[in-house]
C-alpha positions in Angstrom: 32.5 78.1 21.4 32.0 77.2 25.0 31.8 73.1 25.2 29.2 73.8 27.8 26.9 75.5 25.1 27.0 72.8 22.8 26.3 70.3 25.2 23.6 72.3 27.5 20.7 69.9 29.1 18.1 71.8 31.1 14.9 70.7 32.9 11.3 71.8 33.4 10.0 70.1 36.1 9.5 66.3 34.4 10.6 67.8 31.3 14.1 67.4 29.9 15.2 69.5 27.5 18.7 67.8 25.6 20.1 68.3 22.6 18.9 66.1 19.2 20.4 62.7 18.7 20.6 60.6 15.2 17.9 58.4 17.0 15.4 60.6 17.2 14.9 60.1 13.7 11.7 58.4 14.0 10.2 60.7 16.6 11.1 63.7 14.3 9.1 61.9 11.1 6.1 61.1 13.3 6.2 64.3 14.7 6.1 66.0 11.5 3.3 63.9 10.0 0.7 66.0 12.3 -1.4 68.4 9.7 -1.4 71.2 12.4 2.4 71.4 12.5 2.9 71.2 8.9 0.7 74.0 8.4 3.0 76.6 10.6 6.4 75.5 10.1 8.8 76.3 7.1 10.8 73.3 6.8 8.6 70.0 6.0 10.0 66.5 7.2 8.4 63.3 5.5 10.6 60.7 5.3 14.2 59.4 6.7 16.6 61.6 4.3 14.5 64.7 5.6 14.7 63.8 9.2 18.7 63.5 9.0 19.0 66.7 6.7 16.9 68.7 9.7 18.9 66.8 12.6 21.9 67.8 10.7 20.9 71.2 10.8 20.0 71.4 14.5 23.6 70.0 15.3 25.3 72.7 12.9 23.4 75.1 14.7 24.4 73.9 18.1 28.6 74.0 16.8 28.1 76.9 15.1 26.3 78.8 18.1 23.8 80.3 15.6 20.6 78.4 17.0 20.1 76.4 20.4 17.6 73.6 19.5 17.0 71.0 22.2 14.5 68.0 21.7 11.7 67.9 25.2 11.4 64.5 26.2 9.0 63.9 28.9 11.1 61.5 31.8 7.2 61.0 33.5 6.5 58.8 30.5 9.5 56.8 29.5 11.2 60.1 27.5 8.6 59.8 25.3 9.7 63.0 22.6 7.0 65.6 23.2 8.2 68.6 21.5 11.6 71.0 20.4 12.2 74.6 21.4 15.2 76.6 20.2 17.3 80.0 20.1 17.7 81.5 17.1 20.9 83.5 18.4 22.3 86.0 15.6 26.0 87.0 16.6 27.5 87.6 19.8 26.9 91.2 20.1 23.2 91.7 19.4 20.5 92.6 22.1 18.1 90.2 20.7 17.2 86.4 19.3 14.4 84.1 18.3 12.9 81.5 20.1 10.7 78.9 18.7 8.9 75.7 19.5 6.9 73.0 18.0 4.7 70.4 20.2 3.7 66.8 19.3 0.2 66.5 18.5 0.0 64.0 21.3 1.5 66.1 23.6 -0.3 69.6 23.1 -3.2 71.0 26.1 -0.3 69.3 28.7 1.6 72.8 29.2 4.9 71.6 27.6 5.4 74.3 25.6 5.0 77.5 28.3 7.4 75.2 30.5 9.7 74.0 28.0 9.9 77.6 26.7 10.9 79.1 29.9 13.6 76.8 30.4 14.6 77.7 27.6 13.9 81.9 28.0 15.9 81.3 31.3 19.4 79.5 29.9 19.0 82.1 27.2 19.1 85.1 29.2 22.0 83.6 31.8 24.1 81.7 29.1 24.2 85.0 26.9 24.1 87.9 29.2 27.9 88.8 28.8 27.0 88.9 24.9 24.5 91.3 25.7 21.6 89.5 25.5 18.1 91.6 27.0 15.1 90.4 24.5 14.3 87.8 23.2 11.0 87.6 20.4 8.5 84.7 19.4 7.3 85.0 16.2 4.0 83.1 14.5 1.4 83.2 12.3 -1.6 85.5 13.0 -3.7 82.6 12.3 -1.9 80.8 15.3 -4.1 81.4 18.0 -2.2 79.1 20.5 1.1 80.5 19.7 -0.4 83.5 21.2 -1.5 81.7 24.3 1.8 79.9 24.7 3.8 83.4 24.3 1.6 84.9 27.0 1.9 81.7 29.5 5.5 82.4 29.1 5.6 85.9 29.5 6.0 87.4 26.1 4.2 90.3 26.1 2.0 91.3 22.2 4.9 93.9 20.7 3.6 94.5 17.2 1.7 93.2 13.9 4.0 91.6 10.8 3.3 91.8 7.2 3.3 88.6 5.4 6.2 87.6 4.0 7.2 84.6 1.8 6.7 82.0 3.1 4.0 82.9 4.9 0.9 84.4 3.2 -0.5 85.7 6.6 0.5 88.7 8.9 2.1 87.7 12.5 2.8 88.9 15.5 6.0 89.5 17.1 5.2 88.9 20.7 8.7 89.9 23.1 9.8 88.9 26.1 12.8 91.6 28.1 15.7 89.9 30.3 13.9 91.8 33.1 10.3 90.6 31.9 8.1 92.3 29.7 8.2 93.9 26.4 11.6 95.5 25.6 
């Protein structure tokens, strides 16, 4: 895989979006001790082993080139960790991926995640457009109502209802955003 994947940086106005590093440890734990988070994500982290086992998987990602997770630090107040987005990107080949993100409870109402996730909607569709690359999809919880706001802020457009499905006792929404814009 191209070194330039692995090692990908990309910025959203005071935003810097880089990939994980072994010290983020601590950022990841306090991150993941916010109720609200807990609630809507699959994999829980509560204490150091945790934190490495889930940095260890956003690096395998990365070398693998099956997901694109990159930690947003914010550089306007001294790279404090604000958040993660990431790619979910299935084979080389397919039309489609996954995006997701998480904010830190300190962090959320600053418009982090519509900026950091069009960063990241933009490297996406330019770093994987000779692979074929033309929609990506956020997925969430029904119950997530600012998931929904986020997706629209970023330009994905509502595509269609999801049946629960373990883990998740709820419906969700697949909301879909085309390389052009729009729904695809």
């Amino acid at each position: 895989m191209d070194d330039d994947l692995r090692t990908a940086t990309l910025a959203a106005g005071p935003l810097l979006l880089r990939p994980w590093l072994p010290d983020d440890m601590p950022a990841v734990i306090e991150a993941y001790r916010d109720p609200a988070m807990r609630a809507m994500l699959r994999m829980l982290v509560t204490d150091e082993a945790e934190a490495q086992h889930w940095l260890r998987v956003q690096q395998e990602g990365r070398e693998s080139g099956s997901r694109f997770s990159f930690a947003v630090v914010d550089r306007d107040r001294s790279d404090e960790l604000v958040g993660n987005v990431a790619l979910k990107y299935p084979a080389p080949g397919s039309d489609s991926a996954e995006v997701g993100y998480w904010t830190t409870a300190r962090a959320r109402g600053r418009g982090i995640a519509p900026r950091a996730l069009g960063a990241l909607t933009d490297w996406a569709f330019e770093a994987f457009a000779a692979d074929g690359l033309v929609r990506l999809d956020l997925l969430h919880q029904m119950n997530n109502e600012a998931s929904c706001r986020v997706a629209e802020k970023s330009g994905y457009g509502f595509a269609e209802v999801l049946p629960a499905r373990p883990p998740w006792v709820l419906d969700g929404h697949r909301h879909a955003r085309g390389r052009t814009g729009g729904v695809r």
